[in-house]
PATOR-486355 format. One record per residue: residue number from 0; residue in one letter; x, y, z of N, C-alpha, C in turn. Coordinates in steps of 0.02 Angstrom, whole numbers, plus 50000, padded with zeros to 5 digits. Each point is the difference from the previous one (the first is absolute). Layout:
+-----+------+-------+-------+-------+-------+-------+-------+-------+-------+-------+
| pos | code |    nu |    nv |    nw |   cau |   cav |   caw |    cu |    cv |    cw |
+-----+------+-------+-------+-------+-------+-------+-------+-------+-------+-------+
| NUM |    A |     X |     Y |     Z |     X |     Y |     Z |     X |     Y |     Z |
...
+-----+------+-------+-------+-------+-------+-------+-------+-------+-------+-------+
//
This chain:
+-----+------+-------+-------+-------+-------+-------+-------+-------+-------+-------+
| pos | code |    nu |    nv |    nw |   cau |   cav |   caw |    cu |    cv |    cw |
+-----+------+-------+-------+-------+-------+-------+-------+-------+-------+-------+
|   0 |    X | 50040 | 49939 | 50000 | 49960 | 50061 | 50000 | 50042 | 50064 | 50000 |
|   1 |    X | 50056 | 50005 | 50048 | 50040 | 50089 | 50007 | 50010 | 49989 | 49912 |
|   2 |    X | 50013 | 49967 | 49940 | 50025 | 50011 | 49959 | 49956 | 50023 | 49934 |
|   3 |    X | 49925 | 50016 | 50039 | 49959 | 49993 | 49943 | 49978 | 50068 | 49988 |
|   4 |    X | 49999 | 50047 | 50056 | 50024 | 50099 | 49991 | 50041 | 49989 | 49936 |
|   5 |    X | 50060 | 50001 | 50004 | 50054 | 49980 | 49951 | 49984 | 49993 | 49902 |
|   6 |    X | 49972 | 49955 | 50034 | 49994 | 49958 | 49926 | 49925 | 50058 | 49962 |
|   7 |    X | 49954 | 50019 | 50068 | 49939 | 50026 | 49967 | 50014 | 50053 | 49958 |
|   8 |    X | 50067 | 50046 | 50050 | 49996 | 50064 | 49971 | 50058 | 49987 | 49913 |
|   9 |    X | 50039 | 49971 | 50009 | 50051 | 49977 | 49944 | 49942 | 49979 | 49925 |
|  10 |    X | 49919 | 49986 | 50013 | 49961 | 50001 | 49963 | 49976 | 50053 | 49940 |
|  11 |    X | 50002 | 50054 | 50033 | 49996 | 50058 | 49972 | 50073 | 50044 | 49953 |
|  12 |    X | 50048 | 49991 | 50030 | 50051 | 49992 | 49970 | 50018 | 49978 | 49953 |
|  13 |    X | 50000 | 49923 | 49997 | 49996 | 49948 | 49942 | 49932 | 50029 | 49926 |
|  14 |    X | 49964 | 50017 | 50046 | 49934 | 50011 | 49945 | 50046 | 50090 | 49963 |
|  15 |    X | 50014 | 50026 | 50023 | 50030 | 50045 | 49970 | 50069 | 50009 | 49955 |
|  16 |    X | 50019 | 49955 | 50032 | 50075 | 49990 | 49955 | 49973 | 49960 | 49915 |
|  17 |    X | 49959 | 49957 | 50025 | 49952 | 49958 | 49926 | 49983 | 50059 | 49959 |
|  18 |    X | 49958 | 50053 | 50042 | 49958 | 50043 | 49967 | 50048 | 50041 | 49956 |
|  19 |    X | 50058 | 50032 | 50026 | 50046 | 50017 | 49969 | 50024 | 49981 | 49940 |
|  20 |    X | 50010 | 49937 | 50018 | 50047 | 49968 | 49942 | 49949 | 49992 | 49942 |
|  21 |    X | 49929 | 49971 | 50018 | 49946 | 50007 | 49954 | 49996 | 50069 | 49955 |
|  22 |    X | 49982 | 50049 | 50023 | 50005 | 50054 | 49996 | 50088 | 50025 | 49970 |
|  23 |    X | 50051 | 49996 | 50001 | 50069 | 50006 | 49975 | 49985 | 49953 | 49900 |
|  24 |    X | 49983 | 49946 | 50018 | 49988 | 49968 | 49950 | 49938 | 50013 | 49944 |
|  25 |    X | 49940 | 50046 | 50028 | 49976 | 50022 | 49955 | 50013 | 50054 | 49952 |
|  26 |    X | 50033 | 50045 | 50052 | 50052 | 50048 | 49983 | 50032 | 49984 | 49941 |
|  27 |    X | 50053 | 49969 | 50005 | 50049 | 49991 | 49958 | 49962 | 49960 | 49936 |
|  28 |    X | 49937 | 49937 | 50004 | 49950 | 49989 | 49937 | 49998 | 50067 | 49963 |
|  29 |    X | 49959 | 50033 | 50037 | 49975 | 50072 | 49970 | 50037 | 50031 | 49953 |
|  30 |    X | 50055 | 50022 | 50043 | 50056 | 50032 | 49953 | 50031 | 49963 | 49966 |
|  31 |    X | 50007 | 49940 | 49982 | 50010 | 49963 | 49971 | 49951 | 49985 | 49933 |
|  32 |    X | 49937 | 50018 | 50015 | 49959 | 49991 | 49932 | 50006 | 50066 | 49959 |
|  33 |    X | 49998 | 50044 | 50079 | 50000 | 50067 | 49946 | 50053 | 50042 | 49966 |
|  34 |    X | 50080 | 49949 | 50028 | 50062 | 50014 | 49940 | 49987 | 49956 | 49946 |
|  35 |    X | 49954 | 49947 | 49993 | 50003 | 49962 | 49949 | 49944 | 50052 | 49947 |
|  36 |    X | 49946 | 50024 | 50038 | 49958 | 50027 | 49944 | 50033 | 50075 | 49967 |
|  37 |    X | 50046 | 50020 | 50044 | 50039 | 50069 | 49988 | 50047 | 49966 | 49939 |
|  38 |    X | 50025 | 49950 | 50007 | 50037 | 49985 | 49929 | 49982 | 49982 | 49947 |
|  39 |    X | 49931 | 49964 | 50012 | 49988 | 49992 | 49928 | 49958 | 50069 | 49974 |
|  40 |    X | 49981 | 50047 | 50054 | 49980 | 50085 | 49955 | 50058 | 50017 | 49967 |
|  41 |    X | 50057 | 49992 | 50033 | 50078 | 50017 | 49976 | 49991 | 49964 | 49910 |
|  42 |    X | 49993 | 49938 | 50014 | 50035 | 49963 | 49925 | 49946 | 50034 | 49961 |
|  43 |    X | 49926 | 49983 | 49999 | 49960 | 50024 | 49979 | 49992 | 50082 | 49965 |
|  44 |    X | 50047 | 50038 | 50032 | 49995 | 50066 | 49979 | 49963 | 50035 | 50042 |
|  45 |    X | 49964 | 49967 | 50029 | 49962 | 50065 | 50054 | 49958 | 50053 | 49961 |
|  46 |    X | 49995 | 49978 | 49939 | 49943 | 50037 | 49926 | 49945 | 49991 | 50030 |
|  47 |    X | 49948 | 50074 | 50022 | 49932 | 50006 | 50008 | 49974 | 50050 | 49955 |
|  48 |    X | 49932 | 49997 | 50004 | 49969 | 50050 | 49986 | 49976 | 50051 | 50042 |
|  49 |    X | 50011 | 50048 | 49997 | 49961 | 50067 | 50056 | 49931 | 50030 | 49980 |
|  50 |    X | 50016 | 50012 | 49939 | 49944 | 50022 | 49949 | 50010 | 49983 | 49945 |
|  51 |    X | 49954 | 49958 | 49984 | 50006 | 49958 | 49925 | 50022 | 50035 | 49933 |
|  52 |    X | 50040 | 49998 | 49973 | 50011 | 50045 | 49941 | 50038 | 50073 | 49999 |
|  53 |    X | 50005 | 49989 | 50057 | 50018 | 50079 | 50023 | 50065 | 49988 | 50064 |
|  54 |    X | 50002 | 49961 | 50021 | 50050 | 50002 | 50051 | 50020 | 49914 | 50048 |
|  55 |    X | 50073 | 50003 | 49982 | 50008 | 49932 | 50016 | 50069 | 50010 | 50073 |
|  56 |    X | 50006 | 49955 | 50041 | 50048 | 50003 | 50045 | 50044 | 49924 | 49994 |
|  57 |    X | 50058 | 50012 | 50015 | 50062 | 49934 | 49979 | 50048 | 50018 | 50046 |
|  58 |    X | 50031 | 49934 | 49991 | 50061 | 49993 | 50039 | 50045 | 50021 | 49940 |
|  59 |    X | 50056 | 50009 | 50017 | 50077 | 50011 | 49932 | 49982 | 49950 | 49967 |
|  60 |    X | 49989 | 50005 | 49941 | 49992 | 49939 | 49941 | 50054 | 50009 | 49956 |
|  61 |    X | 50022 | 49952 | 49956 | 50056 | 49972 | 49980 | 49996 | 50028 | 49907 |
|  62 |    X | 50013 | 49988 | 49964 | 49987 | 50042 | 49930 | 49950 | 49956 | 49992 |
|  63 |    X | 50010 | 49934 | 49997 | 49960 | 49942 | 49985 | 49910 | 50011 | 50011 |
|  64 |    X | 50006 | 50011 | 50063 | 49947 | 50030 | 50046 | 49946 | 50048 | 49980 |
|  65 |    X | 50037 | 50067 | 49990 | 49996 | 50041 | 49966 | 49967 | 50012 | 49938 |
|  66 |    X | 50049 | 49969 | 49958 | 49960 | 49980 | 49923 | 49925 | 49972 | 50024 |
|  67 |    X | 49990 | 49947 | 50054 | 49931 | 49966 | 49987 | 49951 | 50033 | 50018 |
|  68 |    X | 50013 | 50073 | 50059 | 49981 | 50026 | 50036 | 49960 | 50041 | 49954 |
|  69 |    X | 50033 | 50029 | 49931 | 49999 | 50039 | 49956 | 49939 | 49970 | 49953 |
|  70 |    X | 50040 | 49955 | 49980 | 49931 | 49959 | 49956 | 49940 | 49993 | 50024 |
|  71 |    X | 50001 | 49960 | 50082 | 49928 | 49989 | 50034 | 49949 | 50040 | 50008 |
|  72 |    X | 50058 | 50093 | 50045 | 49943 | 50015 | 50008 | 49999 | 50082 | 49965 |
|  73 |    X | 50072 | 49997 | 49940 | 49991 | 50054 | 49961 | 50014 | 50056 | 50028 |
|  74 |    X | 50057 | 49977 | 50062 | 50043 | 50081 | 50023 | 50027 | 50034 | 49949 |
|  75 |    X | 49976 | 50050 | 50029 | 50042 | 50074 | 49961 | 50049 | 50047 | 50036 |
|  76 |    X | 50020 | 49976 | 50071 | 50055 | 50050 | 50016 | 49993 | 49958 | 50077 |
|  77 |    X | 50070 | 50025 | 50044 | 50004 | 49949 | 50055 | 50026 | 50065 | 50052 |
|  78 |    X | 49991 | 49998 | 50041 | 50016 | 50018 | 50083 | 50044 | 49965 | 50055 |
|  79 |    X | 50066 | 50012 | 49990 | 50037 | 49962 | 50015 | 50013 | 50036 | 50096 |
|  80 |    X | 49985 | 49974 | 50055 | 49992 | 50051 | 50066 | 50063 | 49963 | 50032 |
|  81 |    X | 50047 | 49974 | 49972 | 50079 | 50003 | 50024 | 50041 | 50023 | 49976 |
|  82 |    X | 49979 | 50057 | 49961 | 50043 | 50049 | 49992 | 50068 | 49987 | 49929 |
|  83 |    X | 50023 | 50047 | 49969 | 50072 | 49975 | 49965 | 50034 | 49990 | 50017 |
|  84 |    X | 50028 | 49959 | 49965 | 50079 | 49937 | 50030 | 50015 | 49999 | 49938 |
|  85 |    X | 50036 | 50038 | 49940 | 50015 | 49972 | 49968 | 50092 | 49978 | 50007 |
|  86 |    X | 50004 | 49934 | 49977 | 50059 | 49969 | 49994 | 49985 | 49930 | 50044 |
|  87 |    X | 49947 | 49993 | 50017 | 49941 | 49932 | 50047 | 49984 | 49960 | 49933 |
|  88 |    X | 50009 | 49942 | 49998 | 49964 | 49962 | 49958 | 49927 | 50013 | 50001 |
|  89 |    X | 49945 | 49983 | 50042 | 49961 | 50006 | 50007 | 49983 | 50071 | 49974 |
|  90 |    X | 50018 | 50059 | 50008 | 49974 | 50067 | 49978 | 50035 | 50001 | 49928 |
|  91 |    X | 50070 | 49973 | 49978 | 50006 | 50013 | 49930 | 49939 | 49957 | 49953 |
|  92 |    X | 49973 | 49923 | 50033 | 49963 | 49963 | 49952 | 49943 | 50027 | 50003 |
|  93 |    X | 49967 | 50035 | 50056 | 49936 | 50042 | 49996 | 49999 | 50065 | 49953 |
|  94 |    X | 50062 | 50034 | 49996 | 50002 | 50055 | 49922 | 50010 | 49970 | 49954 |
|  95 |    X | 50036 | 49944 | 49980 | 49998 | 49967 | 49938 | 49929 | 49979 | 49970 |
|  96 |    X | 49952 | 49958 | 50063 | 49949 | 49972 | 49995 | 49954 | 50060 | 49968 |
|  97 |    X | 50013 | 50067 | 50043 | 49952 | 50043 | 49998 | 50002 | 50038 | 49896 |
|  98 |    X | 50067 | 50026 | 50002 | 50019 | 50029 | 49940 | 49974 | 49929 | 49932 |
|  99 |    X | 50005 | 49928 | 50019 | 49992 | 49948 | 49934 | 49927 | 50014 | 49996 |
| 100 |    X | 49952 | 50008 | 50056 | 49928 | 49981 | 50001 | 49976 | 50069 | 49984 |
| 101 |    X | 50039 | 50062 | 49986 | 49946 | 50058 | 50016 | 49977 | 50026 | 50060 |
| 102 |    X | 50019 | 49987 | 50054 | 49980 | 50013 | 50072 | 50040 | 50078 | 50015 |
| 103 |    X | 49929 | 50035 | 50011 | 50024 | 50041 | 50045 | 50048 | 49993 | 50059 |
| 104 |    X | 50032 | 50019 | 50039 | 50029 | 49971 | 50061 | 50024 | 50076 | 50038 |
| 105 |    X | 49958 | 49974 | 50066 | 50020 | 50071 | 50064 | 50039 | 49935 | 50067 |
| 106 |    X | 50031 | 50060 | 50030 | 50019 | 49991 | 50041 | 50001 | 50042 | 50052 |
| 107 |    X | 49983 | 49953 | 50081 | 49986 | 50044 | 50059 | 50022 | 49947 | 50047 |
| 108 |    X | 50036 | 50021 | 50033 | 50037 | 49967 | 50054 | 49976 | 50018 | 50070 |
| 109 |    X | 49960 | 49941 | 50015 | 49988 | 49993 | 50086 | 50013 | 49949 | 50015 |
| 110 |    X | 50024 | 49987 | 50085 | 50015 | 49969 | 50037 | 49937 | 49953 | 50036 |
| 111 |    X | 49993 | 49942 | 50011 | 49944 | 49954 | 50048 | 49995 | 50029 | 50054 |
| 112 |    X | 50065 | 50018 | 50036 | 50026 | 50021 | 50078 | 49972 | 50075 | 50023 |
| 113 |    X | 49986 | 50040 | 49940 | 50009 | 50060 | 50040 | 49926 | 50029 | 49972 |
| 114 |    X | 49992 | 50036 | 50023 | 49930 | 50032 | 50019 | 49991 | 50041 | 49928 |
| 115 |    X | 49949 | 50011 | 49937 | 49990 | 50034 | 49949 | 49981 | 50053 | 50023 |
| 116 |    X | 50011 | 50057 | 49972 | 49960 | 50086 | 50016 | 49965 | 49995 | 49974 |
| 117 |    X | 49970 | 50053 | 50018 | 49945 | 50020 | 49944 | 50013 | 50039 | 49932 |
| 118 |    X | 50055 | 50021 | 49999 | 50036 | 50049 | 49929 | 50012 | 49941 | 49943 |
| 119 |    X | 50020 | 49922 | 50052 | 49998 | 49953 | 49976 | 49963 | 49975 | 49940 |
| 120 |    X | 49964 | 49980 | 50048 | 49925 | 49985 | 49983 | 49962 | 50036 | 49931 |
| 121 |    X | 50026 | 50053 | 50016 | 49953 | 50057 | 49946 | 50044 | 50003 | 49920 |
| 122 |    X | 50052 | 49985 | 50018 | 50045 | 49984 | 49938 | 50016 | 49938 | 49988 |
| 123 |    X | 49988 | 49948 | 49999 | 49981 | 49938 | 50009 | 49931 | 49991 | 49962 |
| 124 |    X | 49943 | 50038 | 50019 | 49932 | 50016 | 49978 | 50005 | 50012 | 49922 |
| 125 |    X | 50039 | 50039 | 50002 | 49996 | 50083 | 49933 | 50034 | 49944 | 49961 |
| 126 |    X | 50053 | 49953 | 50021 | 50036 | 49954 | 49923 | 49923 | 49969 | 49997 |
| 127 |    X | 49999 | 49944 | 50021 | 49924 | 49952 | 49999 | 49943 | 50047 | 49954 |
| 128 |    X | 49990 | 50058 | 50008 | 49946 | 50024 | 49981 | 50024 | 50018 | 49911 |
| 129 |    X | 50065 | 50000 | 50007 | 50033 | 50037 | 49930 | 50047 | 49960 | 49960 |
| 130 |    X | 49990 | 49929 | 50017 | 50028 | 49929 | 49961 | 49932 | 49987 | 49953 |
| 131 |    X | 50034 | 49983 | 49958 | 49974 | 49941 | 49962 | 49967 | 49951 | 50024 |
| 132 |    X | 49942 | 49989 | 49976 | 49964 | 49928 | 50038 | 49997 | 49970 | 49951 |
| 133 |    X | 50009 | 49899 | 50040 | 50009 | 49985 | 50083 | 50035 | 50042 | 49998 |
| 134 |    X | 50027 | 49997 | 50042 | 50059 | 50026 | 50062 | 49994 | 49924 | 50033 |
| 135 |    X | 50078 | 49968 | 50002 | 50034 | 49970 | 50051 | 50044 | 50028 | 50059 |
| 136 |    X | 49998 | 50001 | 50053 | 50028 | 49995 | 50056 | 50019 | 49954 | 50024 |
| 137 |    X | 50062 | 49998 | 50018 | 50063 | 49937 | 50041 | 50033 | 50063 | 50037 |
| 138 |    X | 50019 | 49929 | 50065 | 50053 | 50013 | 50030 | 50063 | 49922 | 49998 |
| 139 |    X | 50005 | 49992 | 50066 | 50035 | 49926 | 49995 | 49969 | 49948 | 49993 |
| 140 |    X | 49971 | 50025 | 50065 | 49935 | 49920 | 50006 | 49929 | 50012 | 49992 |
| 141 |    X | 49991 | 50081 | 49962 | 49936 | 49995 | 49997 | 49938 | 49996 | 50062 |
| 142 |    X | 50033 | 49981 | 50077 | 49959 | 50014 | 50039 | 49989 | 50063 | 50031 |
| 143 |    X | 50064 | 50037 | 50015 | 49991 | 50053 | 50057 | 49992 | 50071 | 49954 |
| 144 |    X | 50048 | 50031 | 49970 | 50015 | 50049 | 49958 | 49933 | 50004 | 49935 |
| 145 |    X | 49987 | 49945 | 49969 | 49952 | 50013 | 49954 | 49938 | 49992 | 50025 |
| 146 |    X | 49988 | 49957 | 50073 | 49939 | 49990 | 50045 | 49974 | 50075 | 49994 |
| 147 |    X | 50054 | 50038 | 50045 | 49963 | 50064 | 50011 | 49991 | 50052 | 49958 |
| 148 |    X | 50042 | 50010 | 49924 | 49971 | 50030 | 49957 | 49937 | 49984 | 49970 |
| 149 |    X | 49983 | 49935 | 49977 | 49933 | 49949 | 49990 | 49939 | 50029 | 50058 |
| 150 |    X | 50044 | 50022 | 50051 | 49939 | 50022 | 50033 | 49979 | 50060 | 49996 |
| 151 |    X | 50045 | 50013 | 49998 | 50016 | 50107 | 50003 | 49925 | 49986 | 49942 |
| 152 |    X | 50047 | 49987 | 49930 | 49950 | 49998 | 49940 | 49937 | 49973 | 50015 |
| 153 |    X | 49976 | 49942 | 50015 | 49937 | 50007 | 50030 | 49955 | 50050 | 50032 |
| 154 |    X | 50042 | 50014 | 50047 | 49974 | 50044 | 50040 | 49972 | 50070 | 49980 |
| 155 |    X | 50051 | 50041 | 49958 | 49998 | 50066 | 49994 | 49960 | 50011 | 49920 |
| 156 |    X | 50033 | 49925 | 49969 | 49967 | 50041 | 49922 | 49930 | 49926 | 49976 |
| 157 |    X | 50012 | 49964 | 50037 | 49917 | 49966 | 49978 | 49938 | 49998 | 50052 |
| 158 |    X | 50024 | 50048 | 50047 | 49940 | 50010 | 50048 | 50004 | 49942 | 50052 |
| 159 |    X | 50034 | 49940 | 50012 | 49986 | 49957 | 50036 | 49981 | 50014 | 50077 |
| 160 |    X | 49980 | 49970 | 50044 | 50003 | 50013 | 50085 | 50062 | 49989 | 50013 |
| 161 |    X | 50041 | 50024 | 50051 | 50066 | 49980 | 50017 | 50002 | 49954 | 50029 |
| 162 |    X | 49943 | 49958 | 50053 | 50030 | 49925 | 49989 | 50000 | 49957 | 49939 |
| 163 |    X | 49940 | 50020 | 49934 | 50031 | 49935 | 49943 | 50054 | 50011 | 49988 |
| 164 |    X | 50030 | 50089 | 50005 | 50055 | 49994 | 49952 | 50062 | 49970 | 50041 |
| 165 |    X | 49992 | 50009 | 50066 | 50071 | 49952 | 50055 | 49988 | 49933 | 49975 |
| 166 |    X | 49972 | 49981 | 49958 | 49995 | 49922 | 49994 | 50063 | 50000 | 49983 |
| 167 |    X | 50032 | 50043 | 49934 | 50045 | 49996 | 49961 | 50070 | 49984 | 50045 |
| 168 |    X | 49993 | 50027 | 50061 | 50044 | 49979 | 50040 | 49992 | 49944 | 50064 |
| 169 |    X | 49998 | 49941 | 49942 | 49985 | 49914 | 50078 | 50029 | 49982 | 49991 |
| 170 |    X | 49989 | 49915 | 50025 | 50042 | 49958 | 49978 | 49988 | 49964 | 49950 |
| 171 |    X | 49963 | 50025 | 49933 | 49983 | 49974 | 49953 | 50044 | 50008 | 49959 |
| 172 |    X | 50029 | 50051 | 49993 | 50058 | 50021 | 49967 | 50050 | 50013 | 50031 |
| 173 |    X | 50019 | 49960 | 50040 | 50052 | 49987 | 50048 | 50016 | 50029 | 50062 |
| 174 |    X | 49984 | 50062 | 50010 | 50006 | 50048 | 50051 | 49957 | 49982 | 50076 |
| 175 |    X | 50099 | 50004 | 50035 | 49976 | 49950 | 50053 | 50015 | 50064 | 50069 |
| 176 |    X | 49964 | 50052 | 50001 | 50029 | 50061 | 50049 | 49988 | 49980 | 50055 |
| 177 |    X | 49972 | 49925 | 50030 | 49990 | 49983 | 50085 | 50051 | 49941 | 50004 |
| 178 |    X | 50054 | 49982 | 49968 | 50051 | 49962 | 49994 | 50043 | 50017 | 50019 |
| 179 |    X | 50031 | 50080 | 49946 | 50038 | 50033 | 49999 | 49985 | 50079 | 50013 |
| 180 |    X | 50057 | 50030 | 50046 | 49969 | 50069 | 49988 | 50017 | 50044 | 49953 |
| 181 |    X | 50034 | 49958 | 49964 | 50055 | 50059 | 49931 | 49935 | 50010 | 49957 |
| 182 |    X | 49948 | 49980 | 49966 | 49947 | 50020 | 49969 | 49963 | 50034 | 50014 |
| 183 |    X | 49977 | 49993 | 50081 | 49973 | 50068 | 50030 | 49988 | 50042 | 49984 |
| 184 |    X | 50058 | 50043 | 49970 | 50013 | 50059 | 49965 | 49925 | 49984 | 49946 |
| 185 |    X | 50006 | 50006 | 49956 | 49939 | 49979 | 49956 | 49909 | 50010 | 50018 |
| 186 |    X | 50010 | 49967 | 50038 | 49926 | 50005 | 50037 | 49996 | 50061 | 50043 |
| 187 |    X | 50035 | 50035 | 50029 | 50001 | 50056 | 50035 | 50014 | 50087 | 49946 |
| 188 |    X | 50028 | 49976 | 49947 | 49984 | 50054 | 49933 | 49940 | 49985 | 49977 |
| 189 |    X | 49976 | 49953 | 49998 | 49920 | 49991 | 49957 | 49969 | 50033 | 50046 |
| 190 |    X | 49986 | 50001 | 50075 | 49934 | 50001 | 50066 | 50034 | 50081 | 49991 |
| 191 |    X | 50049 | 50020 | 50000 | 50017 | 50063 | 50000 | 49970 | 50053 | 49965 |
| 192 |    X | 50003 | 49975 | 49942 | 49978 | 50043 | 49934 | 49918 | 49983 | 49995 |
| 193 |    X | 49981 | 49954 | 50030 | 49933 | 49998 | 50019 | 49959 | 50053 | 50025 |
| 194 |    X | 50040 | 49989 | 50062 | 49981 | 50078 | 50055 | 49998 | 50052 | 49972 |
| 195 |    X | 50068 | 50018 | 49975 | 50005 | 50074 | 49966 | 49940 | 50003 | 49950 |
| 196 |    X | 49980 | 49967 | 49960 | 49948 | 50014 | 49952 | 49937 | 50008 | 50034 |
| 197 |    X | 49994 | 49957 | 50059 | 49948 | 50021 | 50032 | 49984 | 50050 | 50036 |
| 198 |    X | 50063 | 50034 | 50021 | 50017 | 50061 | 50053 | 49981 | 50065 | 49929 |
| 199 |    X | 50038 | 49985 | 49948 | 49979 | 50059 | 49965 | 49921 | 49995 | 49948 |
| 200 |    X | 49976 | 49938 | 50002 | 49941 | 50021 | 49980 | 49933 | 50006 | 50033 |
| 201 |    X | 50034 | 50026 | 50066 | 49958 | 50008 | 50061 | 50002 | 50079 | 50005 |
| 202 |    X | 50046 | 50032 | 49975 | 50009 | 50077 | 50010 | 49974 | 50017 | 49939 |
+-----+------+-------+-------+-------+-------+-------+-------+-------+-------+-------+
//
């Protein structure tokens, strides 16, 4: 009997260390399915539609890519939001790609990490509004950087509510901002520029 205090309370213990490890192991499933579905958006291209005919979002596509991108959905100029690099493979085969096909091509360089302005935003707007349609938009992976332009554009020039247009930024298109906090940035320029539109079309 003195040994059965002991053993009762060591019960609760045991049930927690299980729960843990249960719990540790779903964890690591999880993120485990959801680096597997993040790679195949990767191989895949991470090619959506935002607005049919009018506006598409991608990961960096390859010339190969590109060309099909062109044929499918009849781009006419691209939005490249990592900015120039030229002497990068990747940015010399995207001007080659661009100059063989006829593609307009802009460039605007933002960061996942850091917070967009609004001066941003508004020149960011003014290319989109003054490209050629489609209009393609890429960044790397197509989730974070083109998420929130996809939304911006939703938002400001097809009338959407600002939650459909945050769709553009889930995990459908990879964007994982409760994983990591480096994407953050992203979702906190969209809710931003939210406000402000609402703050000034309140005055």
């Amino acid at each position: 009997m003195p040994d059965a205090e002991p053993a009762m309370r060591s019960r609760p213990i045991a049930w927690l260390i299980r729960s843990l490890r249960i719990a540790g192991v779903s964890v690591g499933l999880m993120a485990a399915a959801i680096g597997g579905y993040w790679g195949v958006l990767q191989y895949e291209g991470n090619l959506h539609a935002v607005s049919t005919g009018i506006l598409y979002r991608s990961a960096q596509l390859s010339k190969t890519e590109t060309r099909w991108a062109v044929r499918e959905y009849q781009i006419k100029s691209v939005l490249n939001l990592r900015g120039a690099h030229a002497g990068q493979p990747w940015y010399d085969e995207e001007i080659a790609a661009a100059g063989e096909l006829g593609l307009a091509h802009f460039d605007y360089r933002l960061s996942a990490k850091r917070f967009v302005t609004s001066q941003q935003i508004d020149e960011i707007l003014d290319i989109m509004r003054k490209a050629p349609k489609p209009l393609l938009i890429h960044c790397k992976s197509g989730a974070d950087r083109a998420g929130l332009v996809a939304a911006l554009y939703r938002f400001s020039e097809t009338g959407a509510a600002a939650a459909e247009a945050d769709r553009e930024l889930s995990l459908v298109y990879g964007h994982f901002p409760y994983l990591t906090s480096r994407s953050g940035a992203m979702d906190d320029s969209f809710w931003a520029f939210v406000h402000s539109r609402a703050r000034a079309e309140a005055h």
